[in-house]
PAZAPA-4460 file (N, C-alpha, C; in steps of 0.05 Angstrom, whole numbers, plus 32768, in hexadecimal, padded with zeros to 4 digits):
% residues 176
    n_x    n_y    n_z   ca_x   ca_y   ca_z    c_x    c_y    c_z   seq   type   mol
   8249   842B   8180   823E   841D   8196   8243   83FF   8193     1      X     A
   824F   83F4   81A6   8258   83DB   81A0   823F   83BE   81A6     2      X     A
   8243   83AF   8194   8229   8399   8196   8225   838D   81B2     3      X     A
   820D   8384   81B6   820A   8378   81D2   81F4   8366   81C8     4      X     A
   81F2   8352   81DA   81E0   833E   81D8   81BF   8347   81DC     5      X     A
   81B7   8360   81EF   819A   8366   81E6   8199   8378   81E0     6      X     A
   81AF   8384   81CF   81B2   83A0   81B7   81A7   8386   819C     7      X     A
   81B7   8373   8192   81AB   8364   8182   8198   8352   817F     8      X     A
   8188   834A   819C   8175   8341   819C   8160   834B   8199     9      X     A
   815F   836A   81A7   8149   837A   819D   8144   8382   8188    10      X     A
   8159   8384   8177   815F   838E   8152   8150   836D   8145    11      X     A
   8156   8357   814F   8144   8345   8148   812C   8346   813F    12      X     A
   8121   834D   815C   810C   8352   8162   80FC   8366   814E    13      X     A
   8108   8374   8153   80F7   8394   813E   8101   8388   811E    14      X     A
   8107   8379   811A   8117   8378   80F1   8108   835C   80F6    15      X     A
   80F8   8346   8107   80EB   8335   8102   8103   8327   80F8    16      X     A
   811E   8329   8107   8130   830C   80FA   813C   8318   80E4    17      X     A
   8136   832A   80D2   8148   8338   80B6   8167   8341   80C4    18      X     A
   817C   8335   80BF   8192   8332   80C3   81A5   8350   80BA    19      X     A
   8193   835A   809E   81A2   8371   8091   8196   8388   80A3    20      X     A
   8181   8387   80AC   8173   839C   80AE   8176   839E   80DA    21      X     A
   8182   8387   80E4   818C   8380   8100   81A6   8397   80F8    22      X     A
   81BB   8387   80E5   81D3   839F   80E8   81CB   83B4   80E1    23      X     A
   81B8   83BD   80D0   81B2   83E1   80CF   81B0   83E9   80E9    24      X     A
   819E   83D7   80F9   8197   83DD   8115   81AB   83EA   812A    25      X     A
   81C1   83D9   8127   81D6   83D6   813A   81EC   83E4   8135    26      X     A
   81E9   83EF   8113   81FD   8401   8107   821A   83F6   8109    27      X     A
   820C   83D3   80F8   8228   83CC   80EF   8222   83B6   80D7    28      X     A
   822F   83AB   80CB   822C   8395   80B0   8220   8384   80B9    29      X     A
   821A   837B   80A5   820E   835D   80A5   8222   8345   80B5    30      X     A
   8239   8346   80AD   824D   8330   80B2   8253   8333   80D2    31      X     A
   8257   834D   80DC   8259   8357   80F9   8240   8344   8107    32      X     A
   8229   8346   8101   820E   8330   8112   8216   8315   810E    33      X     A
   8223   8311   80F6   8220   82EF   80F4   8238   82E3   8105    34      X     A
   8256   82FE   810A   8263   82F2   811B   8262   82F9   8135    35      X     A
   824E   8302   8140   8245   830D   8153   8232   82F4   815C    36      X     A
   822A   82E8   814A   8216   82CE   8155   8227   82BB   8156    37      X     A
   8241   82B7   814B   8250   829B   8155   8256   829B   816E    38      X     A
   825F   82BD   817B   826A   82BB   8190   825B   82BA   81A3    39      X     A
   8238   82C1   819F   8222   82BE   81B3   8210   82A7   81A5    40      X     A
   8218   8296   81A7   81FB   827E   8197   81E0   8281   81A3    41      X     A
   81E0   828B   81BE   81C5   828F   81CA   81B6   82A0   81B2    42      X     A
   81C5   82B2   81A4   81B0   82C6   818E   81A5   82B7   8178    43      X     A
   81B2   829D   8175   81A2   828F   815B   818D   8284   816B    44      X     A
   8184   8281   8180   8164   8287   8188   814B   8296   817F    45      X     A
   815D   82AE   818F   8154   82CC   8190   8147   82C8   816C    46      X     A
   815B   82CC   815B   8161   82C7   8147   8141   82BB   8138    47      X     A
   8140   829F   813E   812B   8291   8132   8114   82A1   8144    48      X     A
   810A   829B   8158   80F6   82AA   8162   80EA   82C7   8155    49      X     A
   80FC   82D0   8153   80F1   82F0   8140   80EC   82E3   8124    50      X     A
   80F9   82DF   811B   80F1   82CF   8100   80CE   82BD   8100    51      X     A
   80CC   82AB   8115   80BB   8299   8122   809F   82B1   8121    52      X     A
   80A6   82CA   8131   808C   82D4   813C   8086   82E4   8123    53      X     A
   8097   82EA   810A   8097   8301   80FD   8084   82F1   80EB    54      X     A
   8082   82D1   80E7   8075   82BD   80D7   8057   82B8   80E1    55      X     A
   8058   82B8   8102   8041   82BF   8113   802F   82CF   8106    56      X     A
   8037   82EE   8104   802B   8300   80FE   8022   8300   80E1    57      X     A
   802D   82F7   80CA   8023   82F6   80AC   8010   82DD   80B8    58      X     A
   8014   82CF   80C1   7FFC   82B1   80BF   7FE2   82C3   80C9    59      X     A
   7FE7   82CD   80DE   7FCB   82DE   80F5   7FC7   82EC   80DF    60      X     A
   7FD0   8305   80C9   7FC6   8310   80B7   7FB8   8302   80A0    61      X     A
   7FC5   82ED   8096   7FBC   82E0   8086   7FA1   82D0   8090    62      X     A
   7F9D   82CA   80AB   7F81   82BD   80B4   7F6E   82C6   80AF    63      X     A
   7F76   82E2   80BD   7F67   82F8   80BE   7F5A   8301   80AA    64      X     A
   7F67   8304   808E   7F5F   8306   8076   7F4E   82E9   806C    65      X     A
   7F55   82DD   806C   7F3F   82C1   8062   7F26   82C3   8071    66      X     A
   7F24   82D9   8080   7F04   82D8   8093   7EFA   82E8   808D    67      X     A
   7F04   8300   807B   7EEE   8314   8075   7EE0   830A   805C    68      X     A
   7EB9   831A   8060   7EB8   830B   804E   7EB6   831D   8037    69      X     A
   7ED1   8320   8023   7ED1   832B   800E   7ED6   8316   7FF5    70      X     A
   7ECC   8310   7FDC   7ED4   8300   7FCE   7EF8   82FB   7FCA    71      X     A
   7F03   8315   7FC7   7F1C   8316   7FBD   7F2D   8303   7FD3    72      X     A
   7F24   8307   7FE4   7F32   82EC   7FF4   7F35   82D7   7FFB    73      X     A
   7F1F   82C7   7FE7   7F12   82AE   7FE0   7F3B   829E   7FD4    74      X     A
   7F44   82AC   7FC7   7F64   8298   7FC5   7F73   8294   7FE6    75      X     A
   7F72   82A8   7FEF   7F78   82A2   800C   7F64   8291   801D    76      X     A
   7F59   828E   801A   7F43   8279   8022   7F4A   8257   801A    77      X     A
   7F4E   825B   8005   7F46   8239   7FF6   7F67   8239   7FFF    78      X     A
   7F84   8245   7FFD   7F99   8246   8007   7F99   823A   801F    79      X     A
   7F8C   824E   802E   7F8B   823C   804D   7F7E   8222   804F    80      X     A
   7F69   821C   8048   7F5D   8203   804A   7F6E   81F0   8040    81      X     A
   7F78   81EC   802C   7F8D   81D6   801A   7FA9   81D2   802D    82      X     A
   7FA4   81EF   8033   7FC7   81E7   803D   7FC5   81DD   805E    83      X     A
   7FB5   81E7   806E   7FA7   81E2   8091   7F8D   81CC   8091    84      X     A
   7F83   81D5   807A   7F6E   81B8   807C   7F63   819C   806C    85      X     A
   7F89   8196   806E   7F84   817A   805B   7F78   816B   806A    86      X     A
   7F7C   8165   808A   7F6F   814F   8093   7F53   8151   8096    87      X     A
   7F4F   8163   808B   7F27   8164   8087   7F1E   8166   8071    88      X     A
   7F2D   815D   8058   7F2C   8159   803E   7F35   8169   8020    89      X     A
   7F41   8184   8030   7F40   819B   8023   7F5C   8198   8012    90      X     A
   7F70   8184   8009   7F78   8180   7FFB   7F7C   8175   7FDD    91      X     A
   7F85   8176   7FCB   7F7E   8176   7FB1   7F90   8160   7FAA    92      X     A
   7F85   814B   7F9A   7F8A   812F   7F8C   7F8A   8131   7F6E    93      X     A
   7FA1   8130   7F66   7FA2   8125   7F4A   7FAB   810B   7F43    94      X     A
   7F94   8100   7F2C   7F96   80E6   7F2E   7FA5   80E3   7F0B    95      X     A
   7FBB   80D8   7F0D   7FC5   80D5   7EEE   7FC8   80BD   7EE7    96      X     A
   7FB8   80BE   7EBE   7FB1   80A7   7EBB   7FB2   80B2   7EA4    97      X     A
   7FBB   808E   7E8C   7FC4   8094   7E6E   7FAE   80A3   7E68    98      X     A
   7FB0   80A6   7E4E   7F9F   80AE   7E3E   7F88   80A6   7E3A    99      X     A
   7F72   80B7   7E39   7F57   80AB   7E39   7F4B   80A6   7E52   100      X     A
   7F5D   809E   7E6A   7F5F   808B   7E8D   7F67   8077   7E86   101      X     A
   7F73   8076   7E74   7F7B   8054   7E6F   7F9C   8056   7E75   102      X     A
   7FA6   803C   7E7C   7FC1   803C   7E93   7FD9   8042   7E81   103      X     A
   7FEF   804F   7E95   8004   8060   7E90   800D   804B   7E7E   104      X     A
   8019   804A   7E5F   802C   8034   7E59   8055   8039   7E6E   105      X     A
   8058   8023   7E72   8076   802B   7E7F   8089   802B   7E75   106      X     A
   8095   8023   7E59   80B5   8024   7E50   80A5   8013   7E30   107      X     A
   80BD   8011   7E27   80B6   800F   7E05   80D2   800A   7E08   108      X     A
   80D5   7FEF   7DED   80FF   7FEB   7DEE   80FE   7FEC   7DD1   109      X     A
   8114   7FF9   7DCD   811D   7FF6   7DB0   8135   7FED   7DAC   110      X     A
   813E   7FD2   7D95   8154   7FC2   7D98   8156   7FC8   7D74   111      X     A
   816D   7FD1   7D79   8187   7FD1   7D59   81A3   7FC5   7D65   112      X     A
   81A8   7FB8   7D44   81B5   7FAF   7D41   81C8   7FB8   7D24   113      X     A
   81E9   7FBE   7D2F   81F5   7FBE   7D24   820F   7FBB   7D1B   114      X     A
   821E   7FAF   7D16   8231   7F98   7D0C   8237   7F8D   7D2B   115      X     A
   821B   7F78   7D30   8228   7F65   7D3D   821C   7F6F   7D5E   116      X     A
   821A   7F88   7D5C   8214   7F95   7D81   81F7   7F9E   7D7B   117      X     A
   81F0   7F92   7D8F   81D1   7F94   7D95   81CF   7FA8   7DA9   118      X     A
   81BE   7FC4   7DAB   81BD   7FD7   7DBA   819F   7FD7   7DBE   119      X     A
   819C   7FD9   7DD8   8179   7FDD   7DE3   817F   7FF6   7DEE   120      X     A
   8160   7FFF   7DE9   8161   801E   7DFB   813D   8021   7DFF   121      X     A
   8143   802A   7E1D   812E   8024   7E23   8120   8044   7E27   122      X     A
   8109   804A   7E27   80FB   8065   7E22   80E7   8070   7E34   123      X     A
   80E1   807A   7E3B   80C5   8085   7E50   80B4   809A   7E42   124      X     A
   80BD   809F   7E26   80AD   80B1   7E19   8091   80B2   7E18   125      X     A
   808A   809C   7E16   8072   8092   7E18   805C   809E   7E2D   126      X     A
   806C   80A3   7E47   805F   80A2   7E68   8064   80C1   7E60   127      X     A
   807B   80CA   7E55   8071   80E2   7E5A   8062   80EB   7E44   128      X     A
   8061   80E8   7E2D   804B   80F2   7E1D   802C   80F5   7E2C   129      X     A
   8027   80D6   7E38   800B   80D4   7E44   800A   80E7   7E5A   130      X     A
   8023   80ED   7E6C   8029   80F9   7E7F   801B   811A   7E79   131      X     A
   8026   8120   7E64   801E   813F   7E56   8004   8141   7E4E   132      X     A
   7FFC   812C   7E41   7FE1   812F   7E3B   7FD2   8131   7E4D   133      X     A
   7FD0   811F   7E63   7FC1   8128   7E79   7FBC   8136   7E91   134      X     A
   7FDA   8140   7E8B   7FD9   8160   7E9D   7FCB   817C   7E91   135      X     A
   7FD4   8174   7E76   7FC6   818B   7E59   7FAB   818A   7E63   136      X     A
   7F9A   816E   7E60   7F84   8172   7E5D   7F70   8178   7E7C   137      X     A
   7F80   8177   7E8C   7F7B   8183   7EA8   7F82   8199   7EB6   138      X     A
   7F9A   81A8   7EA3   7F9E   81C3   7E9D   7F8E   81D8   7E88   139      X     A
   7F80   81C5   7E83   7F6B   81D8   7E6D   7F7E   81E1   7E51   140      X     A
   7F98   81D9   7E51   7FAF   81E5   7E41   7FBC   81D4   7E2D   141      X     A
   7FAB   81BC   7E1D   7FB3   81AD   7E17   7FC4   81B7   7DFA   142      X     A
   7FB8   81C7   7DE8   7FC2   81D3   7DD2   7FE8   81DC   7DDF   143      X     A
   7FE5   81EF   7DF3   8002   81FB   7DF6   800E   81E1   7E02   144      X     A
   8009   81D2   7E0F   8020   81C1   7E20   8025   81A8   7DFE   145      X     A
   8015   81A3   7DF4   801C   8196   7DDF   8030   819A   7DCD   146      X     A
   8023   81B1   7DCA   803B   81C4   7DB6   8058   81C5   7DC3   147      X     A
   805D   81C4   7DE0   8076   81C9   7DE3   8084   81B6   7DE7   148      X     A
   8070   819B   7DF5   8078   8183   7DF9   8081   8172   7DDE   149      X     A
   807B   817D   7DBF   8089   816E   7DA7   809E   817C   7DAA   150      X     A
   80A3   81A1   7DAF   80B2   81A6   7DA4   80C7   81A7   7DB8   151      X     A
   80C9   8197   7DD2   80DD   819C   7DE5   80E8   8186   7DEB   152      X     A
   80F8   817D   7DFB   8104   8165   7E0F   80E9   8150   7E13   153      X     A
   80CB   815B   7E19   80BA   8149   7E1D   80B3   8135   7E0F   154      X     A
   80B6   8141   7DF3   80AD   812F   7DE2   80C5   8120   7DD7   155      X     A
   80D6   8121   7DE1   80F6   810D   7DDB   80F2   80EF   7DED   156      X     A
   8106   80E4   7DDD   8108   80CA   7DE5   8116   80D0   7E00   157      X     A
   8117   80C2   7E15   811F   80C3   7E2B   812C   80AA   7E37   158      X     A
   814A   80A1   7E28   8155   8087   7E2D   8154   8087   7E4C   159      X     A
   814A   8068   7E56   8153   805D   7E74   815A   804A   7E76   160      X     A
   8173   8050   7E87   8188   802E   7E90   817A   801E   7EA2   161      X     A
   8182   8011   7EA7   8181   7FF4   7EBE   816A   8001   7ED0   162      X     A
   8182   8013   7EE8   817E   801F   7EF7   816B   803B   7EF9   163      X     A
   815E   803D   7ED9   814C   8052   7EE4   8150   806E   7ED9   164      X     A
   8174   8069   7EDA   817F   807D   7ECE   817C   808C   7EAD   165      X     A
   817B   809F   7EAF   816F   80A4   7E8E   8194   80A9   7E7D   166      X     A
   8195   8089   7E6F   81A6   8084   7E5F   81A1   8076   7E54   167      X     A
   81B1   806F   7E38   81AE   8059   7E27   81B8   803E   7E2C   168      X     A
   81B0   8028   7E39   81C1   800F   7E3C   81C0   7FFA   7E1F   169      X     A
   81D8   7FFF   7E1F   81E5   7FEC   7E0B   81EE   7FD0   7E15   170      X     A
   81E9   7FBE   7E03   81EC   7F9B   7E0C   81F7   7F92   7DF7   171      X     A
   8212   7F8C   7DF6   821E   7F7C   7DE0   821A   7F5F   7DDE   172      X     A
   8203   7F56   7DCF   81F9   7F35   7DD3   820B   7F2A   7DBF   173      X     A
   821C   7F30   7DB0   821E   7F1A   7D92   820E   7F0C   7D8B   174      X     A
   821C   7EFF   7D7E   820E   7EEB   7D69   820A   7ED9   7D78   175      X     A
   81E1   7ED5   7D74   81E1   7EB6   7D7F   81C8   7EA9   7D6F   176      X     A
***
């Protein structure tokens, strides 16, 4: 049966926009619909719309569920509110601050010298150490994130150039 424009719009329709499950429909490949929509662009409508209403319908279910009142649905609940009702406060603030609440340190320089060339390198280790610690201790997880933060990339020096960039900038001053 050869494709037609509301042979595949109705296969839209019923697959909610699923593209693999449109060619099962139509009893042809996948690749057959996608060049079947260059030659009709009107279906990349069609297209989004079934997709559109198929998202319709999980939102209406998902409402639906945040209103019964069963505990187990209390994560769908605080879900919807955070994500639909920030402008009535229902969003979540984290406030990050050094150690103790005392302020982020920002860069640390270390300058060697050797025959003659002076190399600075600049570090952020620092920001992130404090960085870890006070996610640890607001993750309730401070033992594991510690532990991994010595033993990983976190707890490494983290050279930054000029620009921000995490490299080592070298400055050949000589002798003065």
């Amino acid at each position: 049966m050869p494709l037609t424009v509301e042979r595949v719009r109705d296969a839209f329709k019923r697959s909610y926009g699923n593209i693999v499950a449109t060619a099962e429909a139509c009893g042809v490949v996948r690749s057959a619909i996608y060049s079947y929509m260059k030659s009709h662009p009107e279906l990349l409508q069609d297209l989004e719309d079934a997709r559109q209403a198929h998202l319709d319908n999980v939102e209406s279910r998902f409402y639906a569920d945040c209103l019964k009142d069963d505990h187990k649905y209390q994560p769908s609940r605080i879900h919807y509110l955070r994500t639909r009702g920030r402008d009535r406060g229902w969003a979540e603030r984290h406030e990050i601050s050094g150690v103790g609440g005392g302020p982020i340190e920002s860069m640390s320089t270390t300058t060697t010298t050797v025959n003659g060339v002076v190399t600075v390198q600049h570090t952020i280790a620092g920001v992130i150490d404090q960085l870890t610690a006070v996610l640890a201790a607001e993750m309730g997880l401070g033992d594991l994130i510690g532990k991994l933060a010595s033993e990983s990339a976190l707890g490494a020096q983290l050279p930054l150039g000029e620009g921000g960039e995490c490299n080592a900038a070298t400055e050949e001053l000589g002798d003065e």
